[in-house]
Gaussian input, Z-matrix of N, CA and C with variables (Angstrom, degrees):
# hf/3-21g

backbone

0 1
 N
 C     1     B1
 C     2     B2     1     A1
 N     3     B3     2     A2     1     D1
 C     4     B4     3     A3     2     D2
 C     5     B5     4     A4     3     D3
 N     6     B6     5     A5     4     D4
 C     7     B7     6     A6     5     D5
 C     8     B8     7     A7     6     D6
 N     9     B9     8     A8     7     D7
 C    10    B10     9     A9     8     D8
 C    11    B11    10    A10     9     D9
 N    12    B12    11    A11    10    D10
 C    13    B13    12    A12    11    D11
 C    14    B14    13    A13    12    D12
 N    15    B15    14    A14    13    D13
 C    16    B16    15    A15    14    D14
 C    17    B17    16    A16    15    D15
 N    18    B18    17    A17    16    D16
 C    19    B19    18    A18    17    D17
 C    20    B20    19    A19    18    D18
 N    21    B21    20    A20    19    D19
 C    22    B22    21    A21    20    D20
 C    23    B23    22    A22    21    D21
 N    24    B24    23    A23    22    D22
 C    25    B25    24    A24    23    D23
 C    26    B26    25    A25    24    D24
 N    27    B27    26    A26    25    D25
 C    28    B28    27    A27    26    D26
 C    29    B29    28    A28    27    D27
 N    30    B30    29    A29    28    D28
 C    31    B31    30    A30    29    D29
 C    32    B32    31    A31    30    D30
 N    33    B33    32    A32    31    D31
 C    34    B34    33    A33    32    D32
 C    35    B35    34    A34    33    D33
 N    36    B36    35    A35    34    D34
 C    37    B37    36    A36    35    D35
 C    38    B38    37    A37    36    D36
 N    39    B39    38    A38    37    D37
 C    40    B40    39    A39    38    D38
 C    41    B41    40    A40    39    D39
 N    42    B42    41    A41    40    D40
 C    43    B43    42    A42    41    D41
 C    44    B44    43    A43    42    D42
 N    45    B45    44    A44    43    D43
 C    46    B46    45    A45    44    D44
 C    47    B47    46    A46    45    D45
 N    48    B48    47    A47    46    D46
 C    49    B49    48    A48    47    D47
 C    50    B50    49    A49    48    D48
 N    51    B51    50    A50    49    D49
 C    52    B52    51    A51    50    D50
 C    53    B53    52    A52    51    D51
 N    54    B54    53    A53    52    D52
 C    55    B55    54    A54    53    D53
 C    56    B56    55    A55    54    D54
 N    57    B57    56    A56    55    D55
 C    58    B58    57    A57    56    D56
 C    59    B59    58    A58    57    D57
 N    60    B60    59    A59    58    D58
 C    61    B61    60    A60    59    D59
 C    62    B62    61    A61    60    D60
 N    63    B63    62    A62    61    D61
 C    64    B64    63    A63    62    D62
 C    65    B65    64    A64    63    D63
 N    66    B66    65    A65    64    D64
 C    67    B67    66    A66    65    D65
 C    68    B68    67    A67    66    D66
 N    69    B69    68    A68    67    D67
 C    70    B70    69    A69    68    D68
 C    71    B71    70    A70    69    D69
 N    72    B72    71    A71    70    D70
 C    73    B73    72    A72    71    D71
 C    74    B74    73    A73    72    D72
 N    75    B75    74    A74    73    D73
 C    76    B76    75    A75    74    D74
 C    77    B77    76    A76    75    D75
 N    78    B78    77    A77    76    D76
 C    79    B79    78    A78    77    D77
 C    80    B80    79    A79    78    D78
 N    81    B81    80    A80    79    D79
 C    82    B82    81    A81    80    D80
 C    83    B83    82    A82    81    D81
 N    84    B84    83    A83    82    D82
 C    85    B85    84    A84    83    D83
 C    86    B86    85    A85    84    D84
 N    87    B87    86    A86    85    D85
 C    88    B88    87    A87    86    D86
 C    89    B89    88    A88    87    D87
 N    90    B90    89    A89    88    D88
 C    91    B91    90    A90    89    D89
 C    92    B92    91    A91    90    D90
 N    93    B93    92    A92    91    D91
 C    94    B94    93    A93    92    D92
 C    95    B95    94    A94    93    D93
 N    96    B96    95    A95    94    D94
 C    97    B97    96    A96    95    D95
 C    98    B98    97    A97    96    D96
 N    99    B99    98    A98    97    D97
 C   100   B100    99    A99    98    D98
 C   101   B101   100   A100    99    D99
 N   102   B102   101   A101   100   D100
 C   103   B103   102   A102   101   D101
 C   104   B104   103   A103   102   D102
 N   105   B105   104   A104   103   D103
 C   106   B106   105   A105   104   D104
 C   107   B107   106   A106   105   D105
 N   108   B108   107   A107   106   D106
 C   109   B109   108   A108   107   D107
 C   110   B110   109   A109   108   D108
 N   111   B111   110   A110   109   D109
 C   112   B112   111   A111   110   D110
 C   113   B113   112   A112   111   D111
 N   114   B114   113   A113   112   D112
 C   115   B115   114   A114   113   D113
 C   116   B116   115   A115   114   D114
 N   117   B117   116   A116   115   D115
 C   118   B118   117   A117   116   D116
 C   119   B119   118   A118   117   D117
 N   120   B120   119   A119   118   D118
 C   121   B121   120   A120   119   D119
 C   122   B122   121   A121   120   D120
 N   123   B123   122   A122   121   D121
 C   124   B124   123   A123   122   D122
 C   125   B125   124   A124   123   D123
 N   126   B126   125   A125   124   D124
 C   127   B127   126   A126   125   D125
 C   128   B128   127   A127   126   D126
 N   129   B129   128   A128   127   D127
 C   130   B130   129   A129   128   D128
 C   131   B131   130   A130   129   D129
 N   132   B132   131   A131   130   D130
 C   133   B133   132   A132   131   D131
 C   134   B134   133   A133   132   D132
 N   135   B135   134   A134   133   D133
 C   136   B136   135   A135   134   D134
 C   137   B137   136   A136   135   D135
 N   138   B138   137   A137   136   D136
 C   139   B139   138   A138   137   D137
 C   140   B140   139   A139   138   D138
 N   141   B141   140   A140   139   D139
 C   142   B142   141   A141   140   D140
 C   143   B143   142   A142   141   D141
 N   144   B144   143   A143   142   D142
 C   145   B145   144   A144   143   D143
 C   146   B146   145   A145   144   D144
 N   147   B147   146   A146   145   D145
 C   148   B148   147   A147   146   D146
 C   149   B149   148   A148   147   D147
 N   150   B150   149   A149   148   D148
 C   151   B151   150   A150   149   D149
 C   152   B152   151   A151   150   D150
 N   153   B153   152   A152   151   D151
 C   154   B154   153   A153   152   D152
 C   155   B155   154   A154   153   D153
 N   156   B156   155   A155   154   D154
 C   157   B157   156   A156   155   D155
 C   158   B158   157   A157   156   D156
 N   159   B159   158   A158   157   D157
 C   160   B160   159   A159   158   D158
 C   161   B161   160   A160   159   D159
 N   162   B162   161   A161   160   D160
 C   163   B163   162   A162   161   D161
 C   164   B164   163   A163   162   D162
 N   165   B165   164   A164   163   D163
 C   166   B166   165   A165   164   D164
 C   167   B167   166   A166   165   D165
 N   168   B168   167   A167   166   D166
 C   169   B169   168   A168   167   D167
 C   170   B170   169   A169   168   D168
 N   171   B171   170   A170   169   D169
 C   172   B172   171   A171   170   D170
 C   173   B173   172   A172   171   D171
 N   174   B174   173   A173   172   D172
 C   175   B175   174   A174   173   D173
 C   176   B176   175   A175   174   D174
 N   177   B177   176   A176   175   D175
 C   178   B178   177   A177   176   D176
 C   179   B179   178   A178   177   D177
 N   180   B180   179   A179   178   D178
 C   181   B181   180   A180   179   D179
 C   182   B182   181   A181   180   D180
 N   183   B183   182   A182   181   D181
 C   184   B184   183   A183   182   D182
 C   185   B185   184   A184   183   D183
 N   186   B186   185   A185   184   D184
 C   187   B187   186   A186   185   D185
 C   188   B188   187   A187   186   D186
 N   189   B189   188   A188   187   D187
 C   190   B190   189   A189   188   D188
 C   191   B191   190   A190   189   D189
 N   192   B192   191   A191   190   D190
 C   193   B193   192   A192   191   D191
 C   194   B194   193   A193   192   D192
 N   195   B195   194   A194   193   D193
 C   196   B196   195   A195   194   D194
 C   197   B197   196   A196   195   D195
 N   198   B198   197   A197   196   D196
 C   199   B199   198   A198   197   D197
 C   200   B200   199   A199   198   D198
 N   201   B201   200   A200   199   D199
 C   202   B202   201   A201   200   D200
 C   203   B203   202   A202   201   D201
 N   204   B204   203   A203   202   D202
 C   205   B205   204   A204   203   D203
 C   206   B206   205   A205   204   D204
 N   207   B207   206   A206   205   D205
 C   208   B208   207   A207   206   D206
 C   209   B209   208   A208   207   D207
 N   210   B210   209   A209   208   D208
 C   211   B211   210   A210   209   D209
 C   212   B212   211   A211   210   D210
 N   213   B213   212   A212   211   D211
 C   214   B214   213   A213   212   D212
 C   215   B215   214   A214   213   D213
 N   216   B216   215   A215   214   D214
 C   217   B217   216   A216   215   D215
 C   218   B218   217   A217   216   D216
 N   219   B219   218   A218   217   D217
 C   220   B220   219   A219   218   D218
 C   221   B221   220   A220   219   D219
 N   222   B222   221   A221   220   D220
 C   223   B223   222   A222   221   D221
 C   224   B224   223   A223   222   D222
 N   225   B225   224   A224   223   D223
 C   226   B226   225   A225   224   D224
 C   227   B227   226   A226   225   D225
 N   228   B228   227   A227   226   D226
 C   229   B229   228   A228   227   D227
 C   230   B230   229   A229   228   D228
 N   231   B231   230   A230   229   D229
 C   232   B232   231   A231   230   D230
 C   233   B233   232   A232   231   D231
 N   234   B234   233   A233   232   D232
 C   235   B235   234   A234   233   D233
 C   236   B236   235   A235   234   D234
 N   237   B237   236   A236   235   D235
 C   238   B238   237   A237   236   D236
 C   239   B239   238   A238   237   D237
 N   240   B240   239   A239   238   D238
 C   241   B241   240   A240   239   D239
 C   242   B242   241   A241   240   D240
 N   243   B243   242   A242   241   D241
 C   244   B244   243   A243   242   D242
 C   245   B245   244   A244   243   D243
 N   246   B246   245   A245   244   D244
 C   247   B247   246   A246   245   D245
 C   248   B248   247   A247   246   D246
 N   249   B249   248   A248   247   D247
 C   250   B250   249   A249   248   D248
 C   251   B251   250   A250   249   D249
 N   252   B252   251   A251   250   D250
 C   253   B253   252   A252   251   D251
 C   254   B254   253   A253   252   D252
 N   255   B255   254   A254   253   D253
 C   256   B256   255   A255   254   D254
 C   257   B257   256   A256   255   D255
 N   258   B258   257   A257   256   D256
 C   259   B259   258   A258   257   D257
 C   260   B260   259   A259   258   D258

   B1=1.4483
   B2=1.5276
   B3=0.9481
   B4=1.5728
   B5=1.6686
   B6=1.7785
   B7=1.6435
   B8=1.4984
   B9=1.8097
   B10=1.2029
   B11=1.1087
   B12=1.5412
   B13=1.2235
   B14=1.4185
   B15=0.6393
   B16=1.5420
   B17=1.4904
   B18=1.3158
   B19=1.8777
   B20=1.6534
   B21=1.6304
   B22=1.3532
   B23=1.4536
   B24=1.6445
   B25=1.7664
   B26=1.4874
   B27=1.0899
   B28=1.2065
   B29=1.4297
   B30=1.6691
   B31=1.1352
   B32=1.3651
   B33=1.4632
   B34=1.7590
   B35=1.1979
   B36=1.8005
   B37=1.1214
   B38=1.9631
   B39=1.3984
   B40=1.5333
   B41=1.0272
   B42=1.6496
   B43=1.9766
   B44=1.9157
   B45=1.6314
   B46=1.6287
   B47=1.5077
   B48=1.2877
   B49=1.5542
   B50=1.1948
   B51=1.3860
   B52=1.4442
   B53=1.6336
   B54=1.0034
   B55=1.5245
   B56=2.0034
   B57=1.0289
   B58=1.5477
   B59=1.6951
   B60=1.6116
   B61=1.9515
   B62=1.4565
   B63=1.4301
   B64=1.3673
   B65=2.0246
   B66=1.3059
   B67=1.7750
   B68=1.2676
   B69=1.6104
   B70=1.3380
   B71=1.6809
   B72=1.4839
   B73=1.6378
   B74=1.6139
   B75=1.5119
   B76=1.2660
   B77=1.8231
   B78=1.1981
   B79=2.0546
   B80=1.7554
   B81=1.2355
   B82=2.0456
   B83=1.5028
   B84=1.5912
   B85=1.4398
   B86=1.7919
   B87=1.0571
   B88=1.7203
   B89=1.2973
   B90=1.6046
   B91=1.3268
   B92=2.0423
   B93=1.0924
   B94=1.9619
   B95=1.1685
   B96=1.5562
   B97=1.2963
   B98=1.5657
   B99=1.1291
   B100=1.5177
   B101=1.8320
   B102=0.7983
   B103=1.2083
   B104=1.7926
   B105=1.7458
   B106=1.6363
   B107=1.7663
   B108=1.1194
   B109=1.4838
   B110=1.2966
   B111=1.2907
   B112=1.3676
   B113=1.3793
   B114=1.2974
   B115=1.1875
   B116=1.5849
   B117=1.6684
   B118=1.3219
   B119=1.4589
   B120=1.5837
   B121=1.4582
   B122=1.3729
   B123=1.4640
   B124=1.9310
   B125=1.2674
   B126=1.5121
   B127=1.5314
   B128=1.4636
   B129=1.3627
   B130=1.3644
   B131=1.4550
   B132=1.9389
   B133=1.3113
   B134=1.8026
   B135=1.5976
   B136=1.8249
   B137=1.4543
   B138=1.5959
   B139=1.4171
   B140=1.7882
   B141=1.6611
   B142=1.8668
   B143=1.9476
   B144=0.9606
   B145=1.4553
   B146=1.5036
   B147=0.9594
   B148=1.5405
   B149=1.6587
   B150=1.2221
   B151=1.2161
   B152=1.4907
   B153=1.4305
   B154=1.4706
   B155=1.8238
   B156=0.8833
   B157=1.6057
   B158=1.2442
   B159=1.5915
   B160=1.3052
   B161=1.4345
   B162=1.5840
   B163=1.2828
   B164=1.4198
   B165=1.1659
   B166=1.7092
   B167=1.4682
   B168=0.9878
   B169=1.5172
   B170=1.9588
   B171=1.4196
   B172=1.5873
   B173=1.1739
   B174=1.4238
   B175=1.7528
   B176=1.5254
   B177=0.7354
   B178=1.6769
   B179=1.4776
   B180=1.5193
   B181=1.5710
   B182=2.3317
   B183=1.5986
   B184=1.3885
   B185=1.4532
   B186=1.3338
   B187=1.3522
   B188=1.6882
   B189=1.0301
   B190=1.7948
   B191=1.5946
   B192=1.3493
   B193=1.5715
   B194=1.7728
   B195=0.9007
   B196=1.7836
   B197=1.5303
   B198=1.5214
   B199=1.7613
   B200=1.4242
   B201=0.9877
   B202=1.4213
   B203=1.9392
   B204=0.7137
   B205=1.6147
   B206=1.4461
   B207=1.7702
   B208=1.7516
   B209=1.4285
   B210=1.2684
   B211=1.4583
   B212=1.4708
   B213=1.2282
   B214=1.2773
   B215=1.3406
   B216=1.7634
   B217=1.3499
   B218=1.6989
   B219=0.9455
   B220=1.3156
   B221=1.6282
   B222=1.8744
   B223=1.4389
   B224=1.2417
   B225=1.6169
   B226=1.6555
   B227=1.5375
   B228=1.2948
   B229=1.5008
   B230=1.4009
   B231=1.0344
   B232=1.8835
   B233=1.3058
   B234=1.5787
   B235=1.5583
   B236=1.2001
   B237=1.6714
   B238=1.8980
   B239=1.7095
   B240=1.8977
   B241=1.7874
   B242=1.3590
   B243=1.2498
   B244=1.8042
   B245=1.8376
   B246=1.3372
   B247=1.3218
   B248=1.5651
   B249=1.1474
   B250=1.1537
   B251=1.9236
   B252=1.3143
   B253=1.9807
   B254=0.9240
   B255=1.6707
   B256=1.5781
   B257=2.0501
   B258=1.0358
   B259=1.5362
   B260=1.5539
   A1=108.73
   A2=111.90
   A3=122.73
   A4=135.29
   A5=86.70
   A6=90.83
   A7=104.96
   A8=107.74
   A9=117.87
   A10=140.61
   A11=146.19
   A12=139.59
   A13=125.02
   A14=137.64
   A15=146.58
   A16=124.18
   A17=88.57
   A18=111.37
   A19=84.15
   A20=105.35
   A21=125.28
   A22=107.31
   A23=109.06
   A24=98.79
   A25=110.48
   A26=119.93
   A27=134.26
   A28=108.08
   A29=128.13
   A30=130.41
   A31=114.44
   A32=99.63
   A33=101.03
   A34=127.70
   A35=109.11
   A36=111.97
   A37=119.82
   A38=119.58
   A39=124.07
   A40=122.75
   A41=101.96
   A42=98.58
   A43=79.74
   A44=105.69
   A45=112.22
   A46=109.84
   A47=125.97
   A48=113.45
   A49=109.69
   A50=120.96
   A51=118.63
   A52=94.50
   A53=148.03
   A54=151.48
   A55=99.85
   A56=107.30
   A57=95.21
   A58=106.48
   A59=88.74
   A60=85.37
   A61=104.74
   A62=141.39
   A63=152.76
   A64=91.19
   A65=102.50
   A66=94.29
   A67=133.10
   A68=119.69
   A69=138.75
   A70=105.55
   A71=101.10
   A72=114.49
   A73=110.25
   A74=98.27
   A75=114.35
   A76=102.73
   A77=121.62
   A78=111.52
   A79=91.75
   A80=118.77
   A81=94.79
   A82=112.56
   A83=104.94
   A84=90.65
   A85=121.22
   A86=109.21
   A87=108.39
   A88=114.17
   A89=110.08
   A90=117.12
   A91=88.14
   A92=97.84
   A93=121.24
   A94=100.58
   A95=135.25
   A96=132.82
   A97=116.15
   A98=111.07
   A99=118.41
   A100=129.62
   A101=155.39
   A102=136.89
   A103=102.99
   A104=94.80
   A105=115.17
   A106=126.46
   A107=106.72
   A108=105.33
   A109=93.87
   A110=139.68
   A111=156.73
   A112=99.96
   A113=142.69
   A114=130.83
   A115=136.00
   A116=91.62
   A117=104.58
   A118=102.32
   A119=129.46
   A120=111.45
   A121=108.47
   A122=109.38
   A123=106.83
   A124=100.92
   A125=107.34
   A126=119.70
   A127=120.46
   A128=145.65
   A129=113.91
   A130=92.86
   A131=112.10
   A132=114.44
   A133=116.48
   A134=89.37
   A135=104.90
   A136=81.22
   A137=106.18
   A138=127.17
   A139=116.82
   A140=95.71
   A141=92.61
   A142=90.00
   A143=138.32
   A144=136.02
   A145=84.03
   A146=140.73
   A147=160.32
   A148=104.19
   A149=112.08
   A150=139.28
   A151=109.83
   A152=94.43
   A153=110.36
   A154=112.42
   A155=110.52
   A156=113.28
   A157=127.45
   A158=91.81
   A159=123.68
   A160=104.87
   A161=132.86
   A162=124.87
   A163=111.24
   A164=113.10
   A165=114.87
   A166=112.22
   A167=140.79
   A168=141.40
   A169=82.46
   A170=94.05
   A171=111.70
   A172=108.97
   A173=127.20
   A174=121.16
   A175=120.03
   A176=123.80
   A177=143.81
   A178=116.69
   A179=110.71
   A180=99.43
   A181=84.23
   A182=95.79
   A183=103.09
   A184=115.46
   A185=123.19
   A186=116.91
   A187=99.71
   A188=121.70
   A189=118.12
   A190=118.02
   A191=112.87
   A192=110.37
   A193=106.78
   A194=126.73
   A195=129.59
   A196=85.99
   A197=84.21
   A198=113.16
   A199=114.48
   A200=117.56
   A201=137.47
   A202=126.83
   A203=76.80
   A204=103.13
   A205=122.19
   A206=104.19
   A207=119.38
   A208=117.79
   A209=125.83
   A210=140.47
   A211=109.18
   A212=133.27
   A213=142.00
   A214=133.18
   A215=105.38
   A216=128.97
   A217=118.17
   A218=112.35
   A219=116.92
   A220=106.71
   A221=113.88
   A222=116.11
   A223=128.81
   A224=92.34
   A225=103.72
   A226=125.19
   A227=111.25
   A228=131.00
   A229=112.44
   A230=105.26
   A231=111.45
   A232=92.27
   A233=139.68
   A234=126.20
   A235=97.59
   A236=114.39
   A237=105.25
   A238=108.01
   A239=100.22
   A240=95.22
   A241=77.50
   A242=140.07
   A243=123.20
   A244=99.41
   A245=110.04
   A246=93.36
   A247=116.65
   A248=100.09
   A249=109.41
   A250=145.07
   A251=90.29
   A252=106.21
   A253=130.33
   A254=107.45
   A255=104.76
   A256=86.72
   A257=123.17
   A258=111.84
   A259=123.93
   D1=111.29
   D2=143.30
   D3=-89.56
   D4=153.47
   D5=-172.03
   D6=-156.17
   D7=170.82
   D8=-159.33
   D9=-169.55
   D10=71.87
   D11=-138.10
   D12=-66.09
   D13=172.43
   D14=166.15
   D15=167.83
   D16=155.27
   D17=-154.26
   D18=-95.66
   D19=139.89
   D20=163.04
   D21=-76.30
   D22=131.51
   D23=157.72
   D24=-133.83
   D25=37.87
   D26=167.27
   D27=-76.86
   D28=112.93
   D29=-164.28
   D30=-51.22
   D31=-51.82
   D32=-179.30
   D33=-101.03
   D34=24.00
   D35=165.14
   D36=106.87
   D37=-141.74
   D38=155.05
   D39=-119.00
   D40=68.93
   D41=-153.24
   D42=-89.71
   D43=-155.88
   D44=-175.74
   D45=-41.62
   D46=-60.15
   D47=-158.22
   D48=-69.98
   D49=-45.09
   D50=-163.74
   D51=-73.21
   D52=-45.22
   D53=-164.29
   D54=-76.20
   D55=-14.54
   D56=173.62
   D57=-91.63
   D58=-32.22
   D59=-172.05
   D60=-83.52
   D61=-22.53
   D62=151.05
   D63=-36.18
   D64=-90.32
   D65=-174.42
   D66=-45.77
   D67=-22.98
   D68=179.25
   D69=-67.27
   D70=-39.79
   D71=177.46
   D72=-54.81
   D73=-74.29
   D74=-172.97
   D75=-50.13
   D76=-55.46
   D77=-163.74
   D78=-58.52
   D79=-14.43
   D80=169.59
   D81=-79.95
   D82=20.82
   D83=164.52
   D84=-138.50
   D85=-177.43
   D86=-170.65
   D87=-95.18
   D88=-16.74
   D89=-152.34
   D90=-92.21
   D91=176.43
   D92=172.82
   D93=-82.32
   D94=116.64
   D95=170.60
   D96=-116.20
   D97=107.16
   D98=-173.98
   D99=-112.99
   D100=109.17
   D101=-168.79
   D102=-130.69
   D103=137.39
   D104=-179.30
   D105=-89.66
   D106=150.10
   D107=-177.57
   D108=-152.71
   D109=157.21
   D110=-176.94
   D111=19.02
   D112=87.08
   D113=-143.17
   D114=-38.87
   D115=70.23
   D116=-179.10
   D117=-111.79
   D118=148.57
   D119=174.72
   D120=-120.26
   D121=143.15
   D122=-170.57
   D123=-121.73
   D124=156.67
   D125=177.50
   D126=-78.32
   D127=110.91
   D128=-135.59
   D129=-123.42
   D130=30.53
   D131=160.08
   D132=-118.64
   D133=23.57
   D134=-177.43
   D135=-123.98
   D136=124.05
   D137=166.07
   D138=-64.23
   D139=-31.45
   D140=-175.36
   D141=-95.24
   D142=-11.97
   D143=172.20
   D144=-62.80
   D145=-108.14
   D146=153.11
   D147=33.99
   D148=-61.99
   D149=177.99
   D150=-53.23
   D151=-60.78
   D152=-178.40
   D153=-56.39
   D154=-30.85
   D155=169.77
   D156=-15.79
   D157=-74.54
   D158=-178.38
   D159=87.24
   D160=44.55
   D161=-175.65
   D162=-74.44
   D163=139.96
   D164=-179.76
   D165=-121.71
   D166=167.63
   D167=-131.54
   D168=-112.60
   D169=115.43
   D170=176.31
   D171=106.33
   D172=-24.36
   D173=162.11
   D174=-42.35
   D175=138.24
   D176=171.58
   D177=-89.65
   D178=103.09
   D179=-163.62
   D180=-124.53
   D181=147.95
   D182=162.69
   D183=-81.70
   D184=142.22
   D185=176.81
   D186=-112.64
   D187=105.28
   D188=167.34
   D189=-88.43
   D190=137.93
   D191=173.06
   D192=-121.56
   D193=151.47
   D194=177.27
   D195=-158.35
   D196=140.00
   D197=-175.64
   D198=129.53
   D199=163.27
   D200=160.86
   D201=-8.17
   D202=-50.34
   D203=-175.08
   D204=-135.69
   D205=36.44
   D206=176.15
   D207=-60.88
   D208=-27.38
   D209=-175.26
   D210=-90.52
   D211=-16.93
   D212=158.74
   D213=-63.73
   D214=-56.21
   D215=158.69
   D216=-61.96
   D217=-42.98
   D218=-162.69
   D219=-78.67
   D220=-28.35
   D221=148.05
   D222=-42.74
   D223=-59.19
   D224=-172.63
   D225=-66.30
   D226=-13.76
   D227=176.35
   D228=-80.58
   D229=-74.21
   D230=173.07
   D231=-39.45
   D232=-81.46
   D233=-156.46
   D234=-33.53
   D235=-62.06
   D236=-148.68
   D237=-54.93
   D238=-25.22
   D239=-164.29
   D240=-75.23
   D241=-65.87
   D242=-139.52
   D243=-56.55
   D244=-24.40
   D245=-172.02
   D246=-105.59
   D247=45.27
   D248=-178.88
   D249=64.81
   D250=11.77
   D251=-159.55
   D252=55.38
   D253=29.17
   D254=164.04
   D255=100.51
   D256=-22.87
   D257=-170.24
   D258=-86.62

């Protein structure tokens, strides 16, 4: 298992777009992709898990991956958050 923090700077947060392209990321992989916030943990290949968060722009959420190919995902995830989801 790997893991990894990072700060949201997406102004409005993981509202619909950014939370579809966040899950779209994660199903290209094999591994379990989960990430924490107030110690709640979300599925971060379920768009209404995602949703359900409630991440807001400057929260600090962990992203964990376990599986096969955890070091892959867990790259490819952090890029999309540091760069914002595409927004």
């Amino acid at each position: 298992m790997v893991s990894r923090k990072v700060q949201i700077k997406n102004p409005t947060g993981l509202h619909l777009r950014p939370a579809g392209e966040l899950c779209k990321e994660a199903m290209l992989f094999k591994s379990k992709i989960t990430f924490e916030h107030d110690n709640t943990i979300s599925n971060a290949k379920s768009v209404l898990s995602v949703l359900g968060a409630c991440i807001k722009c400057g929260d600090v959420i962990t992203f964990k991956c376990e599986g096969e190919d955890e070091q892959e995902a867990l790259k490819a995830i952090i890029k999309l958050a540091e760069n914002g989801f595409g927004e």
